[in-house]
C-alpha positions as CSV (number, residue, x, y, z in Angstrom):
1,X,0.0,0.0,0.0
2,X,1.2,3.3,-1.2
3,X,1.9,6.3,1.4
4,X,1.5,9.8,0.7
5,X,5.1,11.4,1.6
6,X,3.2,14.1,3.6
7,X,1.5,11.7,6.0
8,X,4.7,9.9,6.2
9,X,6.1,13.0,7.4
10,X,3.3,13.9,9.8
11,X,3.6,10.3,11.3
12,X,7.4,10.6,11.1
13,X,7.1,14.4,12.8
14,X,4.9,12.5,15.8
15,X,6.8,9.9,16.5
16,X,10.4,12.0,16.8
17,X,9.5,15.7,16.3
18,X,11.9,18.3,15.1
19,X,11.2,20.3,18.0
20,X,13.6,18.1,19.6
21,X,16.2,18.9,17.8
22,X,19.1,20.6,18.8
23,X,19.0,24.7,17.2
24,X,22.1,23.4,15.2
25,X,20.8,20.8,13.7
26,X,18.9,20.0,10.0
27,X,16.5,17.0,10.8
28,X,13.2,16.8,8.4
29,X,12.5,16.2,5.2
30,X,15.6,17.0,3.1
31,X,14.5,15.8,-0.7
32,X,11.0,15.1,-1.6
33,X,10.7,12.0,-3.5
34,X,10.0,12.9,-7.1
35,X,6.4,11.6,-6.9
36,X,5.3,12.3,-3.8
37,X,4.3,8.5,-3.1
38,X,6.3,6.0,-0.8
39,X,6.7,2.7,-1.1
40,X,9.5,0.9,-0.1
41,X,11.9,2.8,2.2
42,X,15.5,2.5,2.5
43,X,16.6,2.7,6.5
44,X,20.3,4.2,6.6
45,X,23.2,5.7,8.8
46,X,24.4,8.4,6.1
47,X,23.1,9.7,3.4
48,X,26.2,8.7,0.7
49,X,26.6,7.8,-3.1
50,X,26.7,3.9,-2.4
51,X,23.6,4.0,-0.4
52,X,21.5,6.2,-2.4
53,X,22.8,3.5,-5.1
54,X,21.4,1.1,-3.1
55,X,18.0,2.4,-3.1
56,X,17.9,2.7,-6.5
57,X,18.9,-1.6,-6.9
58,X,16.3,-1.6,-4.2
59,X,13.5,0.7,-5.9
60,X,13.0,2.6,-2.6
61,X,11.0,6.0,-3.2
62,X,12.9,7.2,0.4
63,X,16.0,6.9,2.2
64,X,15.4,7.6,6.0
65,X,19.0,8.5,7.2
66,X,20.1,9.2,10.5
67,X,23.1,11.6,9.8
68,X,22.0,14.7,7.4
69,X,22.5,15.2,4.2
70,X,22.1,19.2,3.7
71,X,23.7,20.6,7.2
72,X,24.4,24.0,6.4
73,X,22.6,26.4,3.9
74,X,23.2,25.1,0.2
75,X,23.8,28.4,-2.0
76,X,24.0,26.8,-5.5
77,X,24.0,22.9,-7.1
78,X,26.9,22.7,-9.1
79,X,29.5,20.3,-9.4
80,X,32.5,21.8,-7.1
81,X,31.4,20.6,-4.0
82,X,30.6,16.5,-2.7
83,X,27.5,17.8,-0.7
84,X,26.0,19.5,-4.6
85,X,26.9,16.4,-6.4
86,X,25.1,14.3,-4.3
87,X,21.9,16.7,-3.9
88,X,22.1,16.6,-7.5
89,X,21.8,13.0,-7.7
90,X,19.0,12.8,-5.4
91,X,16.8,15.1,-7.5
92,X,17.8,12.9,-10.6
93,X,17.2,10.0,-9.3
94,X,13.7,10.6,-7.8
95,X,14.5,9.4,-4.5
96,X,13.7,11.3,-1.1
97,X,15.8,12.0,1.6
98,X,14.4,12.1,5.6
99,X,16.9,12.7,8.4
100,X,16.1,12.3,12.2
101,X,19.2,13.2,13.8
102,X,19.5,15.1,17.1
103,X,16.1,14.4,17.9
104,X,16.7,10.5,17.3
105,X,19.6,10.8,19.8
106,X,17.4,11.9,22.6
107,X,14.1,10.0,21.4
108,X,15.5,6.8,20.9
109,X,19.4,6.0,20.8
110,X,19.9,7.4,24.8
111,X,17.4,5.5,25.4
112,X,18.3,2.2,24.0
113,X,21.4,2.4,25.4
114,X,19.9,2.5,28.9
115,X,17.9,-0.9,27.7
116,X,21.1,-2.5,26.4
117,X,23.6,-1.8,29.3
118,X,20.7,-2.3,31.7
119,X,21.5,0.6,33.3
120,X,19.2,1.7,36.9
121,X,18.0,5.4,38.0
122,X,18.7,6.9,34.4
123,X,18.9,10.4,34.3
124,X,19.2,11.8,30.8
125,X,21.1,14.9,30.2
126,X,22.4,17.3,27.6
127,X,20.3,19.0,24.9
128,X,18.0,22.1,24.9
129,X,14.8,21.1,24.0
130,X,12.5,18.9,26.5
131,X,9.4,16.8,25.4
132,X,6.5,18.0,27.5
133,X,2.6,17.0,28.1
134,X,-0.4,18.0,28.1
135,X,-3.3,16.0,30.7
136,X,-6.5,15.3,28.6
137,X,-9.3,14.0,30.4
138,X,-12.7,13.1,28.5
139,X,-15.9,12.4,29.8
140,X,-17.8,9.2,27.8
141,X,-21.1,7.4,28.4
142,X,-21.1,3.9,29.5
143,X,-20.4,1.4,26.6
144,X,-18.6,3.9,24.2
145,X,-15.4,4.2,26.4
146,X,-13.5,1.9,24.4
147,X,-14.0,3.3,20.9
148,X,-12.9,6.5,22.4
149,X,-9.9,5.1,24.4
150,X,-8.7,3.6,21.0
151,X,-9.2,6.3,18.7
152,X,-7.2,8.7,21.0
153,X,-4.3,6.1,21.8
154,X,-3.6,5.3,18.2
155,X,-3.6,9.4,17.4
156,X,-0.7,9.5,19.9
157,X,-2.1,9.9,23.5
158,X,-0.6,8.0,26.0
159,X,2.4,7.2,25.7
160,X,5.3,8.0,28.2
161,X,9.2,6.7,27.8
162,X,8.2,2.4,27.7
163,X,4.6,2.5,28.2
164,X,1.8,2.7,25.7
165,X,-1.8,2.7,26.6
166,X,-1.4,4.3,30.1
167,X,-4.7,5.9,31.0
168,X,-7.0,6.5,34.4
169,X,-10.6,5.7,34.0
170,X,-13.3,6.2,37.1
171,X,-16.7,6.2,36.8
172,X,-19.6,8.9,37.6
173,X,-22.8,10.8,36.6
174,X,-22.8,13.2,34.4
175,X,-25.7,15.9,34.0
176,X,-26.9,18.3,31.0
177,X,-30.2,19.7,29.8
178,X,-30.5,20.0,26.0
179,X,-31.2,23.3,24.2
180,X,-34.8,23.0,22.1
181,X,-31.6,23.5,19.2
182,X,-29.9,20.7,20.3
183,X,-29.4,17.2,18.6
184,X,-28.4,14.9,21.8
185,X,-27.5,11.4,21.6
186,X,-28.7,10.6,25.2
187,X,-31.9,12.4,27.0
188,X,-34.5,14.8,25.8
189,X,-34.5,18.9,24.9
190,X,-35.2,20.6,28.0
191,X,-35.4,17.7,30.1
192,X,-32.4,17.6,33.2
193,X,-30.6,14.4,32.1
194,X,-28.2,12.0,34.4
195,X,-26.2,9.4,32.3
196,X,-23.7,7.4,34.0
197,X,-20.3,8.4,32.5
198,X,-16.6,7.4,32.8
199,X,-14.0,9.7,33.5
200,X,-10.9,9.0,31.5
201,X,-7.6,10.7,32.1
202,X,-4.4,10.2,29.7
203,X,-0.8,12.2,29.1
204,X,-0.6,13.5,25.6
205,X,2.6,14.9,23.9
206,X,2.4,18.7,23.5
207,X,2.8,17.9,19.3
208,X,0.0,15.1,19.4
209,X,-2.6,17.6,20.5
210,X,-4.3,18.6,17.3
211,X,-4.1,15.1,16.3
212,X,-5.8,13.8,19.8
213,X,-8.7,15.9,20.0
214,X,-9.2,15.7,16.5
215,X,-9.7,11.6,17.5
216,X,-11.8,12.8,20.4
217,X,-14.4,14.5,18.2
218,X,-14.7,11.4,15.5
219,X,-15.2,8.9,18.0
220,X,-17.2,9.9,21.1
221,X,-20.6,10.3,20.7
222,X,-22.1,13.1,22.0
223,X,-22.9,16.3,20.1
224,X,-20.9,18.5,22.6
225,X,-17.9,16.7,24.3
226,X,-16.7,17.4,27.5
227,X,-13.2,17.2,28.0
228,X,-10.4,19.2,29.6
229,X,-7.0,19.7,28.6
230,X,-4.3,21.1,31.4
231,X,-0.9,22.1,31.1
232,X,1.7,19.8,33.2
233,X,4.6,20.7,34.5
234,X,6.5,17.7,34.5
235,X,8.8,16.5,31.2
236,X,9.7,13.9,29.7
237,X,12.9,12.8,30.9
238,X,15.2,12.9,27.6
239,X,18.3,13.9,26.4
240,X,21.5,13.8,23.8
241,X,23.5,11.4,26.7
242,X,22.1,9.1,29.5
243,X,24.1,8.6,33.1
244,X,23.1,5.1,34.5
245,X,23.5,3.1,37.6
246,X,25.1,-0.4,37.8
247,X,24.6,-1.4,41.2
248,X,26.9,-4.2,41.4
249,X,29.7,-2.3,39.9
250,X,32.0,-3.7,37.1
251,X,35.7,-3.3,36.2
252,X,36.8,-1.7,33.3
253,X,37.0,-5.5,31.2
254,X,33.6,-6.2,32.6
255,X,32.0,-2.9,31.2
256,X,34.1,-3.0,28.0
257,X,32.4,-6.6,27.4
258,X,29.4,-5.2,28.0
259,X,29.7,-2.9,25.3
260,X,31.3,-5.4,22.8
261,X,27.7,-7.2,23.2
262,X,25.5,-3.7,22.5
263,X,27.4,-2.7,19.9
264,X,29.5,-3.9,16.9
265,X,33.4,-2.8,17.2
266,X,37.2,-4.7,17.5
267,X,38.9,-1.7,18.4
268,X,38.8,0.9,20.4
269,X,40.6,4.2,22.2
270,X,40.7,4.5,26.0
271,X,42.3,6.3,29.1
272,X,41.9,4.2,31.9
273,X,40.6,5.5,35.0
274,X,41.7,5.5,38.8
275,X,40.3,1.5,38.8
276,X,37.9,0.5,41.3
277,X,34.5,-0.8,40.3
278,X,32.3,1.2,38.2
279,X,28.5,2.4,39.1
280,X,27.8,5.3,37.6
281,X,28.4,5.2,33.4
282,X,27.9,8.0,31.6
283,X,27.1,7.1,27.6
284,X,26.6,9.9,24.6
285,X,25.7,8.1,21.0
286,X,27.9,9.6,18.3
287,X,30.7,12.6,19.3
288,X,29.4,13.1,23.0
289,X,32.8,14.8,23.8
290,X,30.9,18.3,24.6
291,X,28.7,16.8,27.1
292,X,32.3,15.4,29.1
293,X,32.3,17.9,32.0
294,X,28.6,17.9,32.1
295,X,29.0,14.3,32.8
296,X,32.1,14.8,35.1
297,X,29.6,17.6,37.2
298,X,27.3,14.8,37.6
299,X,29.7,12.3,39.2
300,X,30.1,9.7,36.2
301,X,32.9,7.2,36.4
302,X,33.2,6.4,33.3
303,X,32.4,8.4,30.1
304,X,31.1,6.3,26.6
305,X,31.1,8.3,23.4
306,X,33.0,8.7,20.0
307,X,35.1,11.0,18.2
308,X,37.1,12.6,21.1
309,X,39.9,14.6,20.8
310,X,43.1,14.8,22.5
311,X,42.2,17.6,25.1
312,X,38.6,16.1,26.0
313,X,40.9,12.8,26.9
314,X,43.4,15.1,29.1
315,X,40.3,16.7,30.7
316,X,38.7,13.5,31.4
317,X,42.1,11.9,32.7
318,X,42.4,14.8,34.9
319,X,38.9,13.6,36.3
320,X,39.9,10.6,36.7
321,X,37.1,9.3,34.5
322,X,37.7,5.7,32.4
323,X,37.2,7.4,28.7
324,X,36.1,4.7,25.8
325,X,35.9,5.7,22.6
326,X,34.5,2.9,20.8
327,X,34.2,4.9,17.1
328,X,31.1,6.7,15.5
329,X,29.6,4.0,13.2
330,X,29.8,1.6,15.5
331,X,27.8,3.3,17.9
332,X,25.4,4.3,16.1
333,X,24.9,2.0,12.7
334,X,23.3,-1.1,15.1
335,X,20.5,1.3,15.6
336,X,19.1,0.6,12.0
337,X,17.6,-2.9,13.1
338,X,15.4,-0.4,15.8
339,X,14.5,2.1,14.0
340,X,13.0,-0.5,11.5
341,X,11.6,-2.2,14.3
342,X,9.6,1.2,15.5
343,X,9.1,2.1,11.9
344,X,7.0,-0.9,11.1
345,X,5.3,-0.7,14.5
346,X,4.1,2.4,13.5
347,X,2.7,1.2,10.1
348,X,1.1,-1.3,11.9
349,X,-0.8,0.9,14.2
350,X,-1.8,2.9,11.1
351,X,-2.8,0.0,9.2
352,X,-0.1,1.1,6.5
353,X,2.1,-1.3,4.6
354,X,5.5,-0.1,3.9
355,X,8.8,-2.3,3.3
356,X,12.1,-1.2,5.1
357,X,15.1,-2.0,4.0
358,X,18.4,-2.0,5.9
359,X,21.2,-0.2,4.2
360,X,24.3,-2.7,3.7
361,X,26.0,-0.8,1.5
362,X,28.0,1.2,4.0
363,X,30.8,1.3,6.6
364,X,33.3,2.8,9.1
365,X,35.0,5.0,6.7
366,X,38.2,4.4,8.8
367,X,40.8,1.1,8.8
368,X,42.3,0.2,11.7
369,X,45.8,-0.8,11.3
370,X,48.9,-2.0,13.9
């Protein structure tokens, strides 16, 4: 079944908005796909020549890419520069281009990390942008509760960190007298009615709103709903880095193991620490080095990330932090298999039918010799 790009992108802008994106960062829809109608999708780490290759073999209409494309303001497309070349090859070949970068980091890959390394009391940090909530609560005659809890749930309400679903319902009686304009479902114009009504209370995403009450609307029954919306407080704990707990403690092999089973590397670059066993881990996906003394403020032991240079080592050795750098695309390229896993999940909630395809035409860029 064929998608629309534009409700890809709406589902796409739900489920990891661009809001929570970092200001210096280009996630969205890069390159439109020539027709405007997706297909088969192509699930990638960068953007390159070989993958968008690869999509063609494959016939994919759109290349979902973790790592953008278009980072800083193109001001022609000629031929002097990689970044041209390539956007020009997009546009020939008819193929779309959709990054989720930052906001991926904090939506998902912090997050999975945590899950992996089965980390305790995770507190995620780093990032400016927070993903707050909104409290619906909708009132719903007996026997219609469940159309309504549906509706909402698959628009996007309900849903905090792991749990989908998560709702409050209590029951009560409701009263209302009909205008002689009115239409009601349940009692009679200018007649006092009492109709036994559940209460249900959900969390709802600042950006699912619209799309919630919209739901609301189309599947409850009455003429007039009565619901309430309230601002929260409280956010959604998220962030570019996660600091986690391992009660027990490990040693420097026994974490470094650890990591070998998460993620896919031989070698890496370290600075050991002071020794001792290790409880508090500090972990940024991709080059995390700017988020180092935030993590050394918050009593990490060790620090997890890629791409550090030479003075974010001495600063951490100063610390007496263990530093592993266990290289960008290793880090980050086993996230494909998820976002495929989330990607379909989606579809399936939608009642869409997409294929995804993992990219396998791509690497480390760098060798690693003795």
């Amino acid at each position: 079944m064929a998608v629309k790009m534009n409700v890809l992108a709406s589902l796409l802008e739900e489920w990891m908005p661009r809001s929570w994106s970092e200001a210096w960062d280009n996630s969205g829809l890069q390159i439109s796909p020539a027709d405007q109608i997706v297909r088969r999708v192509l699930v990638a780490l960068d953007a390159t020549e070989s993958v968008l290759k690869e999509a063609q073999r494959e016939k994919a209409d759109l290349i979902i890419a973790h790592h953008p494309l278009i980072f800083t303001p193109l001001h022609a497309l000629g031929d002097n520069e990689p970044v041209e070349r390539l956007v020009r090859q997009f546009i020939r070949s008819g193929i779309g281009l959709y990054v989720l970068h930052s906001n991926l980091d904090k939506g998902l890959m912090s997050k999975e990390i945590a899950r992996r390394l089965k980390l305790e009391n995770c507190l995620y940090f780093g990032g400016e942008s927070k993903n707050r909530f909104v409290k619906l609560v909708v009132f719903i005659p007996w026997g219609y509760e469940e159309n309504v809890r549906t509706a909402i749930f698959s628009a996007g309400a309900g849903t905090a960190g792991n749990y989908q679903e998560s709702a409050f319902m209590v029951p009560g009686t409701g009263t209302f007298r009909p205008r002689h304009t009115a239409q009601p479902f349940i009692g009679q114009k200018d007649e006092l009615s009492r109709v036994e009504e559940i209460r249900l209370e959900t969390i709802v995403p600042v950006q699912n709103i619209s799309r919630v009450l919209q739901a609301v609307n189309e599947s409850h029954p009455y003429e007039e709903v009565a619901m309430d919306v309230y601002p929260l407080l409280n956010e959604g704990n998220m962030g570019l880095g996660v600091i986690g707990e391992i009660f027990t403690g490990v040693d420097e092999e026994e974490l470094i193991a650890a990591l070998r089973k998460a993620f896919s590397f031989n070698k890496f670059r370290i600075v050991p620490g002071t020794g001792g066993l290790l409880e508090r881990i500090a972990i940024v996906p991709g080059k995390g080095g700017k988020l180092l003394q935030e993590a050394i403020n918050r009593n990490a032991q060790a620090f997890i990330s890629a791409d550090l240079d030479y003075h974010q080592a001495m600063l951490g050795q100063s610390a007496g932090l263990l530093l592993l750098d266990i290289g960008h695309f290793a880090m980050e390229a086993v996230f494909k298999n998820t976002m495929v896993q989330e990607l379909q999940e989606i579809c399936k909630v939608q009642n869409l039918h997409l294929d995804f395809i993992l990219a396998e035409n791509e690497g480390d860029p760098f060798q690693f010799r003795e």
